[in-house]
N, C-alpha and C positions, 0 to 999 in steps of 0.2 A: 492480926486484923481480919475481917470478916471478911468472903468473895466478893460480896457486894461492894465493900471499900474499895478493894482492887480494880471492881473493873472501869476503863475508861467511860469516860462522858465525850462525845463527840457532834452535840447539838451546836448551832450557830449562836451567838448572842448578838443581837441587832447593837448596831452602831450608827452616830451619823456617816450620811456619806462626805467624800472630804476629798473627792478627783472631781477635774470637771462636770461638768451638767450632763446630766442624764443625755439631752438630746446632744452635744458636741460630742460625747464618748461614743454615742451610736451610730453617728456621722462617721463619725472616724476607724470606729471599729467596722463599720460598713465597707468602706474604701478597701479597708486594709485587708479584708477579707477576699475580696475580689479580687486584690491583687495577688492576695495568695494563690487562689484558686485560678488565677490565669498564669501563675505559674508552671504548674503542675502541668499543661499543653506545652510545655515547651521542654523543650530536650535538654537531658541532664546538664551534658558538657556546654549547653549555652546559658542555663539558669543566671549563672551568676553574673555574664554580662549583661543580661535583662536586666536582672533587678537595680543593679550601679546605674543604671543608664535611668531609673526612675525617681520620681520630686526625692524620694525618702531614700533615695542613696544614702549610706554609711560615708559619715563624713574623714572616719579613718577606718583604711582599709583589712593593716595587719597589727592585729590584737595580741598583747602578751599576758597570758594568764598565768597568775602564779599558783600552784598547787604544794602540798605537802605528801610524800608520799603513804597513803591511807587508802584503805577501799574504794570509801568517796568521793573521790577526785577522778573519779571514774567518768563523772558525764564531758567533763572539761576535754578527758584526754578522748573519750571518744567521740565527742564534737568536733575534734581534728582529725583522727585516725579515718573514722568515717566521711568524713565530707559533709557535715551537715554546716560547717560554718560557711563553704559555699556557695550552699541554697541559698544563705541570706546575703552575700556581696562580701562576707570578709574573710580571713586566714588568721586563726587563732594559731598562736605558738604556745602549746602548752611550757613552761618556767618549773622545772623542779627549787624549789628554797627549801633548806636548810630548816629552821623553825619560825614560828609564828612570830617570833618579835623582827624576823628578818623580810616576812610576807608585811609586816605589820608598816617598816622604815621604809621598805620597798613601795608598797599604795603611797605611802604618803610622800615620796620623795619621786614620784611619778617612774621610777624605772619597769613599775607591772601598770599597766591599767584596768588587771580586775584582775582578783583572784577567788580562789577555792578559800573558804577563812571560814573561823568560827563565828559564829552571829554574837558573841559577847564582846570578840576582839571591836570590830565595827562598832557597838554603841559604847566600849571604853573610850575608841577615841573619839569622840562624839562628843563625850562629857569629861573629856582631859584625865579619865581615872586611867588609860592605858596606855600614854602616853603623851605627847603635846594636841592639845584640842585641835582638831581637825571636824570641819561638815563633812560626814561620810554618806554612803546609799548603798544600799539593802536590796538589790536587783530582783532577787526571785531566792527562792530557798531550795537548799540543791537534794539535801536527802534527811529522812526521817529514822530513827534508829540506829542500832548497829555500834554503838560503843562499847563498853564496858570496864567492870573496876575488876582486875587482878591482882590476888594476893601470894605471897611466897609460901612455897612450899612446907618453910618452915613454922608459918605461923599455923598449917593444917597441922602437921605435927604437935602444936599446943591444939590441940581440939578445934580451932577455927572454921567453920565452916562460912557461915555467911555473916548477915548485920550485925544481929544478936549474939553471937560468939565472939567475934570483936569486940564488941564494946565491953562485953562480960571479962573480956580481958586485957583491953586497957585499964579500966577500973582496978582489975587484982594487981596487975603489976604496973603501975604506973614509971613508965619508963621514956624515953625520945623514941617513940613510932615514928616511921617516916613513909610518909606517902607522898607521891607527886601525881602531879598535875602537867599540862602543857603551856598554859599562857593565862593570867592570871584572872582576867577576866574575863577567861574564854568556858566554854561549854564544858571540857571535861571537870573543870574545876566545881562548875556547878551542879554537874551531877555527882561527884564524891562528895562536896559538902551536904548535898542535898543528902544522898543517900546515910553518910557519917549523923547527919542532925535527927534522922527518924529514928536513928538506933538511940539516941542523944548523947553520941558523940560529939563535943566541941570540935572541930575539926581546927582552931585558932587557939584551946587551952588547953585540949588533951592528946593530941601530937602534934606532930611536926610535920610540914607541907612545904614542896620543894619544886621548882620547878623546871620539866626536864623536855626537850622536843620529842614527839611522838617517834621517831624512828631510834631513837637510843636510848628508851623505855627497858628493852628487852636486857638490853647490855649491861644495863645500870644495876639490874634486878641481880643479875646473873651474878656478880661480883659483890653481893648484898649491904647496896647501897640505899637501897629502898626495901619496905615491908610489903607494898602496895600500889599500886600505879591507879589510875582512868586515865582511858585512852583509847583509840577508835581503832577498829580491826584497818587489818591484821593482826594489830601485835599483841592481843589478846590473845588468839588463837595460836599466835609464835610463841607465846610462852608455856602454853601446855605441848605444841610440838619439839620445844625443847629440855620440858622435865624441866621447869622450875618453878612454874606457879601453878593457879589455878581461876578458872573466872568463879568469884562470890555475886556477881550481880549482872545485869547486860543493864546500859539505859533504858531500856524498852522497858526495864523491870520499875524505875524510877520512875518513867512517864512515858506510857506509849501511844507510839506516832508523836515522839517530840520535835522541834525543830535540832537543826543539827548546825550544818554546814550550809554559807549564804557565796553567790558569787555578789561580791563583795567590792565596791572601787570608791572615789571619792564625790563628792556633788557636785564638784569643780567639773569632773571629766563627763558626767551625764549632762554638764549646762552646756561643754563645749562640744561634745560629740552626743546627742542623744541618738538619732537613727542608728549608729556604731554599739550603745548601748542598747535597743530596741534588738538588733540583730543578733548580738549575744546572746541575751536570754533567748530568744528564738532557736537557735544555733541549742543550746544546752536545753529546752525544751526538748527538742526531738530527739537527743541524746539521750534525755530519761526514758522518753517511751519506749527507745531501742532497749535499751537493759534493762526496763520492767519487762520488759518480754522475757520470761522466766527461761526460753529456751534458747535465747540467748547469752544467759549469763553465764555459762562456761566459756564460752570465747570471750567475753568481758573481761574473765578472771584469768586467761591466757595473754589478754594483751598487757592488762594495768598492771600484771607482775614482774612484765621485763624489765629489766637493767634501766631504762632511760625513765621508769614509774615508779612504782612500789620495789623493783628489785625484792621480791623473796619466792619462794615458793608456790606453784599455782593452788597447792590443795590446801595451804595455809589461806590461802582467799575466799577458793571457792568454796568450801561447804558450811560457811557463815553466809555467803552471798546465795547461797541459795534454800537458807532458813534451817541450816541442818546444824544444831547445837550439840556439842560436847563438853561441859566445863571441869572436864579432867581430872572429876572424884568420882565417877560415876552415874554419873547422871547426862542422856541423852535424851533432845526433844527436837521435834519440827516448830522451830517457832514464826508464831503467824504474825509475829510484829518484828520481823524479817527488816534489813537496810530496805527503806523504800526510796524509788527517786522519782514514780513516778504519782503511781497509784489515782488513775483518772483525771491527775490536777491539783491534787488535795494536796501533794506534798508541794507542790512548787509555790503553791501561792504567798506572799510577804504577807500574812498576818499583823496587824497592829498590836494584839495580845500575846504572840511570839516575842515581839522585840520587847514589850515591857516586862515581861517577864523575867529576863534577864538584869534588865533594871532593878525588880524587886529583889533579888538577891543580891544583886552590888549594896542594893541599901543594904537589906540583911544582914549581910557579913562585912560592913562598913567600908567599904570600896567608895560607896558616896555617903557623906557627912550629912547632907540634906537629901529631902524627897525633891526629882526633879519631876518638875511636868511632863507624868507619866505616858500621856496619849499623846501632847504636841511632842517631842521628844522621837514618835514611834511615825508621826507622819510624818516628820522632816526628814528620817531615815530613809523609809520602806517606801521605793518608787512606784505604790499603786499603779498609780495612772499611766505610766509606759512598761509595765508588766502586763497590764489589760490587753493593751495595744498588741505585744509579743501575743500575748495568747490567742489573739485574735487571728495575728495569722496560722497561727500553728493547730487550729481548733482545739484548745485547749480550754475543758469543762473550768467555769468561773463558781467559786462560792455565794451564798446566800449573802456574807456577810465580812466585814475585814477583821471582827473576833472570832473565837473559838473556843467553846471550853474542855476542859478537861479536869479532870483524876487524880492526882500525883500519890506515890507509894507509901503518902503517910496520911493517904485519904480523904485530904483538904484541896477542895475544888478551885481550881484558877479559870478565871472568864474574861478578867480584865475590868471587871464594872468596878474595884472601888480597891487599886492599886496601891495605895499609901496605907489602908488598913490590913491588907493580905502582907507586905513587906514585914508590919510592925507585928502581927500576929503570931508566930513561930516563936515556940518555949525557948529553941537553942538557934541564939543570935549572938550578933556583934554585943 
C-alpha cells in the first residue's frame, strides 16, 4: 500500500451533542473547577479530608480495581502507589485477576467495581455477545497503543516475516495454524483479525483461534502450543527476550493511536456511586500525566514490574514503554506511536466512534447476527458527561468532538458517520 494509505487521519468529525446543555455542563464544570483549584491551597496530607467533607463527596470511599497483569495497567496501579486517589477522597486497591473472563464475572458479580478491561470486553457484555447481557460504562479510556501480534520462531524459519508471508503460507500449506487471542471480544482479538483480514487471511476458515489469558501467552508459545499470539506488552517483548518468537506487527501498525484499554465498571455502580466514579477517573487522569512524563517512565517500569503487578523483568517493560522497538529479526526503531496514556487528553477521552468501532467488527466477524444501533449503543456506554466533569477538575484539554477519524492498515478510513455500511464493507468477513 502507498505512505499516504498508511498515514493516520486524526481530524474531529462533528457529532450531535448528547450530555447535558451546554450551559448546565458549564455551570458545573465551573464549580468543579474551583473546587479544584481551592484544592491545590491546601496541604497535601489534608486534601483528602477537604474534599470528603464537600456536596460531591465520593459516595464510597475504598475502590477495588481489577487489572491484568500488562504495561497498561500502569495508571490504576500508580493512582495508588502515588497517592493520587487521595486527592480525590478515595483509596483504590489495585486487584490482580487472572484473565479477562475472570475481570469479566468479577464487574459483573460486583466483587471489583471498576477495572483495567479491554473496551470490546464492556460492549460484549452490553449486547450479551460476551457473556449474560449486562448495562455496562466506559469511564474514560486508559491508553492508546502498545500491543502487538507475535509469531514463532519457527514459522521465521519457513520464511515468515510479516502479513504477507503468512498468508503466503497458510495458502501453500494449508494446515491447523493456531493463534490466540485473549477474550473473545476483546481488543487483541480485533486487532489479529483485523491485521489476518488485510493479508486476506480468514482468520474463522483459514486457522485456528484459541483463546489464552495474556500472562500465559509466553508459556503456551514456548511448549508450541500456538503459532502466534496478540497480546499487550510485555509479553511481546518476553518472547523475543526468551528466544522464541518474534513481533510481525505492533497495533500501532494496524491503527495508530487506537483505543486500547477502558477503566471499565457497570451502569448500576456509576447510578449508585457517581461522585466515587467521577473521582476515579480523576484519580487515573493524573496518573497518566504522571507516566506520559517520559522521564518518568523508568520508575513506572520499576514499579509495575514487581511481584504484586506484571511480576517479570524491568527491561522486558521498559524499552517498549519508552518507544524503543526491537522485533527480534533485526530491525530496531524509535517508535512515535509509543503506549500513550496520556498525550494532552487525546487518549483519555471515551469517544463515541471508539466504542462503535468495536461493534463493527463483532458484526464483521459475526459476534452479532444483527447491526445494533450503532451510536445509541456508544452513548449508553461511554460516560461523557461525568468524564467532562473529571476532566474538569483535573484540567484536562477536552476534544472538538465525541468522534474521531482515522486510517486503519488496510487504508479504509473509520469516522463513525455511516457504521452498518463500514461493518458490511470488508472483502474478508463472517
Amino acid at each position: 500500500m502507498s505512505q499516504d494509505e498508511k498515514t493516520p487521519l486524526t481530524h474531529p468529525v462533528p457529532v450531535d451533542p448528547i450530555t447535558a446543555s451546554r450551559r448546565d455542563f458549564l455551570k458545573k464544570s465551573s464549580t468543579l473547577s474551583a473546587a479544584a483549584a481551592i484544592m491545590t491551597l491546601v496541604a497535601p496530607g489534608v486534601r483528602s479530608g477537604a474534599w470528603a467533607a464537600g456536596s460531591d463527596a465520593p459516595e464510597k470511599t475504598d475502590v477495588k480495581i481489577g487489572f491484568i497483569p500488562l504495561t497498561d495497567c500502569a495508571s490504576v496501579v500508580i493512582a495508588a502507589e502515588k497517592g493520587f486517589d487521595r486527592k480525590y477522597g478515595i483509596r483504590i486497591t489495585p486487584s490482580k485477576e487472572a484473565s479477562w473472563a475472570g475481570v469479566r464475572d468479577k464487574l459483573v458479580n460486583g466483587e471489583l467495581d471498576a477495572a483495567h478491561v479491554l473496551y470490546g470486553l464492556i460492549y460484549g457484555l452490553q449486547l450479551g455477545v460476551a457473556g449474560p447481557r449486562k448495562d455496562m460504562a466506559v469511564l474514560m479510556s486508559i491508553n492508546n497503543n502498545g500491543q502487538g501480534i507475535t509469531l514463532t520462531n519457527q514459522l521465521k524459519a519457513k520464511g515468515v516475516t510479516d502479513g504477507a508471508g503468512l498468508a503466503k503460507l497458510v495458502k501453500a500449506q494449508p494446515k491447523e495454524w493456531t493463534f490466540a487471542q485473549t477474550f473473545p471480544t476483546g481488543t487483541h482479538a480485533m486487532w489479529l483479525y483485523y491485521w489476518m483480514g488485510a493479508y486476506g487471511i480468514d482468520p474463522f476458515r483459514d486457522v485456528k483461534v484459541i483463546t489464552v489469558p495474556p500472562p500465559q501467552m509466553v508459556a503456551n508459545m514456548r511448549v508450541d502450543k500456538m503459532d502466534g499470539y496478540c497480546v499487550g506488552e510485555p509479553w511481546n517483548a518476553r518472547a523475543i527476550h526468551d528466544g522464541i518468537g518474534f513481533t510481525a506487527a505492533t497495533s500501532q501498525d494496524v491503527w495508530p493511536d487506537h483505543p486500547e484499554k477502558v477503566l471499565g465498571t457497570t451502569l448500576e455502580f456509576v447510578q449508585k456511586y457517581p461522585n466515587t466514579a467521577r473521582a476515579m477517573i480523576a484519580a487515573l487522569l493524573d496518573a497518566s500525566k504522571y507516566i506520559d512524563t517520559m522521564k518518568n517512565r523508568s520508575e513506572v517500569a520499576r514499579i509495575i514490574a514487581g511481584k504484586a503487578y506484571v511480576n517479570t523483568d524491568v527491561g522486558v517493560i521498559e524499552g517498549r514503554m519508552l518507544g524503543q522497538y526491537d522485533n527480534g529479526i533485526g530491525r530496531k526503531w524509535q517508535d512515535p506511536n509509543y503506549m500513550k496514556f496520556y498525550n494532552d487528553g487525546a487518549v483519555n477521552y471515551p469517544y463515541l466512534s471508539d466504542g462503535m468501532w468495536f461493534l463493527t467488527q463483532h458484526k464483521r466477524w459475526g459476534l452479532l447476527k444483527e447491526h445494533p444501533d450503532y451510536l445509541a449503543v456508544a452513548r449508553a456506554v461511554n460516560q461523557i458527561g461525568l468524564y467532562k466533569e473529571a476532566a474538569a477538575l483535573t484540567k484536562t484539554p477536552l476534544p472538538k468532538s465525541d468522534m474521531r477519524g482515522s486510517r486503519l492498515i488496510d487504508g479504509v478510513v473509520w469516522d463513525g458517520a455511516n457504521p452498518k455500511a463500514y461493518a458490511d464493507g470488508f472483502k474478508v468477513k463472517a
